[in-house]
C-alpha positions in Angstrom: 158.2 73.5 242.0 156.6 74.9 245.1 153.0 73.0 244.5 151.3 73.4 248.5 147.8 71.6 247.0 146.8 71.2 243.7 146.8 67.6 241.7 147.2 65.6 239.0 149.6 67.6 237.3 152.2 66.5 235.0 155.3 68.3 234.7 159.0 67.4 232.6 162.0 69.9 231.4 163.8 72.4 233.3 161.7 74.4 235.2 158.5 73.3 233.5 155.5 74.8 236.1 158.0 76.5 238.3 155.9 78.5 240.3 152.3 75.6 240.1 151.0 76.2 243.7 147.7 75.2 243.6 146.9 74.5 240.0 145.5 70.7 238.8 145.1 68.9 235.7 148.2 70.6 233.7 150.3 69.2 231.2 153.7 71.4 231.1 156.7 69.9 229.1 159.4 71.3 227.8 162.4 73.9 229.3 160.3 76.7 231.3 156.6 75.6 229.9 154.1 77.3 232.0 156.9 78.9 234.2 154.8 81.5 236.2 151.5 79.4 235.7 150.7 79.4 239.5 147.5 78.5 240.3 145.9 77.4 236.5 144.1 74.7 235.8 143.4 72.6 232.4 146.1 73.7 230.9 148.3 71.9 228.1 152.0 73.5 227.8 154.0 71.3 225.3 157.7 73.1 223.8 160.1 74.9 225.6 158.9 78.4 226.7 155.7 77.6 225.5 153.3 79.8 227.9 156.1 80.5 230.0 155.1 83.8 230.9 151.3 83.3 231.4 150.2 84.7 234.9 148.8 83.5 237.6 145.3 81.7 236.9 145.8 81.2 233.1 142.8 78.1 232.6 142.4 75.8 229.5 145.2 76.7 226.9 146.6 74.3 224.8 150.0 75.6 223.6 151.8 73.1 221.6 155.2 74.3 219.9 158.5 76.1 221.0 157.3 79.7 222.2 153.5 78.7 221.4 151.9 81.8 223.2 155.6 82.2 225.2 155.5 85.5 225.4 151.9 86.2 226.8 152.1 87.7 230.7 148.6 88.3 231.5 146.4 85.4 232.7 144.6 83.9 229.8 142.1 81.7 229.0 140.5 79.1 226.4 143.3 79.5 223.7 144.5 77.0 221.2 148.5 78.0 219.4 149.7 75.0 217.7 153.3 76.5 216.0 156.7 78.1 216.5 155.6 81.6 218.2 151.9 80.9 217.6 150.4 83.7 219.6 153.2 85.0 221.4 152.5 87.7 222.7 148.3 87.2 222.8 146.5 88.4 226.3 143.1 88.2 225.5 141.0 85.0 225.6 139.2 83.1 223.1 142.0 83.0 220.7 143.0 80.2 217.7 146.7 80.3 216.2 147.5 77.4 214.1 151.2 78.0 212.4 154.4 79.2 212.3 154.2 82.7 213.7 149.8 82.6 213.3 148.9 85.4 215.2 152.3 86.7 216.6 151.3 90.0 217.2 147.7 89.7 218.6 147.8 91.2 222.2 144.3 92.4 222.8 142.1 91.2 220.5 139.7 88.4 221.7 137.9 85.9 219.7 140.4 85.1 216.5 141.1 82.6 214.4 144.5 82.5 212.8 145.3 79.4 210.4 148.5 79.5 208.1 152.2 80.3 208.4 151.8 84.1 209.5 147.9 84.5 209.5 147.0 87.7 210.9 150.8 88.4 211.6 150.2 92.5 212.2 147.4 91.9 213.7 147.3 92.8 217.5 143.8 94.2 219.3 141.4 93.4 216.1 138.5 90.7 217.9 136.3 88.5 216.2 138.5 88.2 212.9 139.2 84.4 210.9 142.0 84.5 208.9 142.8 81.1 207.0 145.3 80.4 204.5 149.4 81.3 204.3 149.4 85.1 205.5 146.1 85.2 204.9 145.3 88.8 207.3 149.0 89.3 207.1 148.4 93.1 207.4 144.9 93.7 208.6 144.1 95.6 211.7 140.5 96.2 211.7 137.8 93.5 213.8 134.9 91.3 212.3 136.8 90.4 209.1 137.3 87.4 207.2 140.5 86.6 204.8 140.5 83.0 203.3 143.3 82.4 201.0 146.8 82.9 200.5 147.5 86.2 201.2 144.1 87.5 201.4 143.4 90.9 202.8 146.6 92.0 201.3 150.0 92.2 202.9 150.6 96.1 203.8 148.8 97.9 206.7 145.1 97.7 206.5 142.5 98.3 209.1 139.6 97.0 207.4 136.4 96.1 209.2 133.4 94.2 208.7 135.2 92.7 205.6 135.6 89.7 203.6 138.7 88.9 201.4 138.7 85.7 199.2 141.3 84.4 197.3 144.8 85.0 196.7 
């Protein structure tokens, strides 16, 4: 690791913060956690690959799980996956996965909340959705809606908006 200033940082597995320059306060552990993390701060990175491919500045993630936002390669910020592929491929900030695969196919959207196995699992640039409950979302595409329930909001493509979907 090529750290030149920077502190505090805690780093274990194979290539865990590989590139950390100048970033402080991080947490990376597991094989290639917060690989091209450079210069982030306040970061928690715990599975192998988890945030792996998070950029440059990428501030106050916690990623917990193998793949937990590993597939991300913008710089992001404030986001919370907790589960295999939680938020993999999420670039926008401001986003909650909680799950196996919560959230796997969020790229742009900002300001989600994804809780169960597969919550919001087509969902990719909707913002300022909550979907709780086992594939609760599973299909929705739309922004400002709320599914709470096992799969709520139905499980083929929908772009609903403003919405709210309760129950199974």
């Amino acid at each position: 690791s090529p750290i030149s200033s920077g502190g505090d940082n805690t780093y274990l597995g194979a290539h865990a913060g590989y590139t950390q320059a100048t970033g402080s306060h991080n947490v990376l552990v597991g094989d290639n956690a917060g690989y091209y993390v450079a210069s982030g701060s306040n970061n928690v990175m715990v599975g192998a690959g988890s945030g792996d491919a998070l950029t440059t500045d990428s501030t106050g993630n916690v990623l917990l799980g193998v793949d937990a936002m590993g597939g991300s390669s913008n710089a992001v910020d404030y986001c919370t996956a907790a589960g295999f592929e939680a938020l993999k491929v999420n670039e926008a900030d401001n986003n909650v996965g909680v799950g196996y695969r919560a959230g796997v196919a969020n790229t742009s959207g900002a300001d989600n909340t994804y809780v169960g196995n597969g919550a919001g699992y087509t969902n990719a640039s909707g913002s300022d959705n909550t979907f709780v409950g086992d594939s609760a979302g599973y299909g929705q595409t739309g922004i400002q809606c709320t599914s709470i329930g096992a799969s709520s909001g139905g499980t083929g493509s929908t772009s609903y908006g403003n919405s709210t979907c309760l129950g199974y």
